[in-house]
TIKOLNU-216665 format. One record per residue (C-alpha): residue in three letters; x, y, z. Coordinates in steps of 0.2 Angstrom, whole numbers. Example, Ala and Ser with C-alpha at 12.3 -4.5 7.8 and 13.67 -1.06 7.14 Angstrom:
+------+-------+-------+-------+
| resn |     u |     v |     w |
+------+-------+-------+-------+
|  Ala |    62 |   -22 |    39 |
|  Ser |    68 |    -5 |    36 |
+------+-------+-------+-------+
***
This chain:
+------+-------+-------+-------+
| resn |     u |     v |     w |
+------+-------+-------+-------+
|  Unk |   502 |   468 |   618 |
|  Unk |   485 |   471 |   608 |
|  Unk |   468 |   469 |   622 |
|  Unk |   451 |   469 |   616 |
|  Unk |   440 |   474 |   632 |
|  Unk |   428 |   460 |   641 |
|  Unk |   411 |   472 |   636 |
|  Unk |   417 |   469 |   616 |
|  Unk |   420 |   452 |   615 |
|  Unk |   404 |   441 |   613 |
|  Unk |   402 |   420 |   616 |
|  Unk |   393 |   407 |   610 |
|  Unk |   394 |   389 |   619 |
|  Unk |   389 |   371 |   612 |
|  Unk |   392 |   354 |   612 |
|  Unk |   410 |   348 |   605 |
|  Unk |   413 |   336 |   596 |
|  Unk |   425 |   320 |   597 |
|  Unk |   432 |   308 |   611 |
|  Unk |   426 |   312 |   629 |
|  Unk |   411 |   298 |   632 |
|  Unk |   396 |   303 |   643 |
|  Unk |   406 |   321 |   646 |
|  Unk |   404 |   327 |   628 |
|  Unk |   386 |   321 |   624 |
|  Unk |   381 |   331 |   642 |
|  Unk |   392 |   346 |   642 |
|  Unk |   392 |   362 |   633 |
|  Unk |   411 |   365 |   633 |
|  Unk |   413 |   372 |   613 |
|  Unk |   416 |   392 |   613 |
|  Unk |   415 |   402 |   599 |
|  Unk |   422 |   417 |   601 |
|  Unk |   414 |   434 |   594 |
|  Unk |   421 |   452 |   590 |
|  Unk |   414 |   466 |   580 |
|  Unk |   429 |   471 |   570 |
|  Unk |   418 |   486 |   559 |
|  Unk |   412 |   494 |   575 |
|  Unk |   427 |   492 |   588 |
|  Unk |   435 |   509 |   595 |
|  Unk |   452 |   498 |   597 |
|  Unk |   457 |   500 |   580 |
|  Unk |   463 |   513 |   571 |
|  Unk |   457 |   514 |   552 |
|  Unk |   472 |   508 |   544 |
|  Unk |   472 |   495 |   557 |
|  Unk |   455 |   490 |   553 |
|  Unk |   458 |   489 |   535 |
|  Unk |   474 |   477 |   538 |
|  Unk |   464 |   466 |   548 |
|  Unk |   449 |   467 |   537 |
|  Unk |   462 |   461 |   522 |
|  Unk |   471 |   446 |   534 |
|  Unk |   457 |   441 |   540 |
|  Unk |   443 |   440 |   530 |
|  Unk |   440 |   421 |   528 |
|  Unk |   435 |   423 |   547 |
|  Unk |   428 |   439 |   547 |
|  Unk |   407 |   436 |   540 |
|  Unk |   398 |   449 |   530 |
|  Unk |   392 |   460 |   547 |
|  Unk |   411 |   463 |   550 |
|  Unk |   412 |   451 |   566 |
|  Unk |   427 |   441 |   568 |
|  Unk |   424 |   422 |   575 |
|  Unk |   436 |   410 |   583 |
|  Unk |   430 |   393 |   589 |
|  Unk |   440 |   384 |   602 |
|  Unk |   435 |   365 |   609 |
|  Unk |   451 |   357 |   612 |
|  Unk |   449 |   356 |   631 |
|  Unk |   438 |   349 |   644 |
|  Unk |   431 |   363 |   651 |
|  Unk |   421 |   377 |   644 |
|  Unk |   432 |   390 |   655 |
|  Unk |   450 |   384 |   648 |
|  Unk |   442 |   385 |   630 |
|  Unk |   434 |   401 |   633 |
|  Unk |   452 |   407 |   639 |
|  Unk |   460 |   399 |   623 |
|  Unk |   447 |   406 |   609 |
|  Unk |   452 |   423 |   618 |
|  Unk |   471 |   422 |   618 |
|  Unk |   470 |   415 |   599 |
|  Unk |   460 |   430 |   594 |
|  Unk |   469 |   443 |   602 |
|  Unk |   485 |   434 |   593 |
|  Unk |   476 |   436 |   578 |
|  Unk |   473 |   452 |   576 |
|  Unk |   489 |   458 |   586 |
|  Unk |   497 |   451 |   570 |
|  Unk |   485 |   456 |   556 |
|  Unk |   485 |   472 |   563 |
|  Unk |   502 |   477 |   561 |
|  Unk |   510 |   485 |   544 |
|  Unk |   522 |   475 |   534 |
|  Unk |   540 |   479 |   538 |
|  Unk |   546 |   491 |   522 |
|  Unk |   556 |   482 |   511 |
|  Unk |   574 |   487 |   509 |
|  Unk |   579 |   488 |   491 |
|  Unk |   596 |   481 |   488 |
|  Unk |   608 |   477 |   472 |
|  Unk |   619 |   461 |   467 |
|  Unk |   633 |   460 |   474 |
|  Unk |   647 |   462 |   459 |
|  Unk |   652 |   444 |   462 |
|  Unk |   634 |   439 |   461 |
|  Unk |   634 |   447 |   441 |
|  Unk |   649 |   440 |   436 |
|  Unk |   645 |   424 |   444 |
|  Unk |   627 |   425 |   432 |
|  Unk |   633 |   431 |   417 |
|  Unk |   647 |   417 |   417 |
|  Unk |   634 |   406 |   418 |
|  Unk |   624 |   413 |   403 |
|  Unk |   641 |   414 |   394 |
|  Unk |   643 |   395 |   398 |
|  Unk |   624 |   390 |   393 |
|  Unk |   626 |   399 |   375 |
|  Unk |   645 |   391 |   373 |
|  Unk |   635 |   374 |   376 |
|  Unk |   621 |   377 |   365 |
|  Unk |   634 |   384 |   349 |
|  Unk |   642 |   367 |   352 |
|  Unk |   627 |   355 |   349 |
|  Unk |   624 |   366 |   333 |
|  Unk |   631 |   360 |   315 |
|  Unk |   648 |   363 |   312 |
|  Unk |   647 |   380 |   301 |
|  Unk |   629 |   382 |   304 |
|  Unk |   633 |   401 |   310 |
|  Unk |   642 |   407 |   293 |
+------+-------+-------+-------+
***
């Protein structure tokens, strides 16, 4: 599994919005999540430009990568989650796309389509005018 150290990942806390009463208006328990992805060691340059490509609605122009958790109570639990969700996410964009095996119809397959294309043009001669083809 993909870890992005403690001394690269930068936070920013706030209010949250939505239900919670007294306990939202007072607390700062929103975390937005920072990490540099254009000046990080933990990626190699493929890596980097993978991630650059997934994730670049969430990337800003200084190369830094934001995730914003507020779905629990605390700022600790939401601090934990923005962290889990980034590492998820570049855990995935990071990783090349599996090679694509090339394959062929099977012969059934062929015969199956060029029966139908036989059918479709036997259908399309019939609605015709009788001796419209002489």
């Amino acid at each position: 599994m993909f870890t992005i150290p403690d001394t690269e990942l930068e936070f920013r806390v706030s209010r949250a919005g939505g239900p919670g009463g007294q306990h939202v208006n007072k607390t700062s328990t929103r975390v937005e999540a920072l990490w540099d992805v254009a000046g990080t060691t933990r990626l190699s340059e493929p890596e980097r430009h993978r991630v650059f490509q997934k994730l670049a609605n969430r990337i800003g122009a200084d190369g830094v990568l934001r995730v914003v958790s507020e779905d629990r109570r605390s700022q600790l639990q939401n601090r934990m989650a923005a962290v889990e969700r980034l590492i998820e996410l570049v855990d995935a964009a990071r990783r090349a796309p599996k090679p694509r095996k090339a394959t062929k119809p099977s012969r059934a397959a062929k015969a199956k389509r060029l029966n139908a294309k036989r059918q479709r043009g036997d259908r399309k001669r019939d609605r015709s005018r009788p001796g419209w083809e002489d």
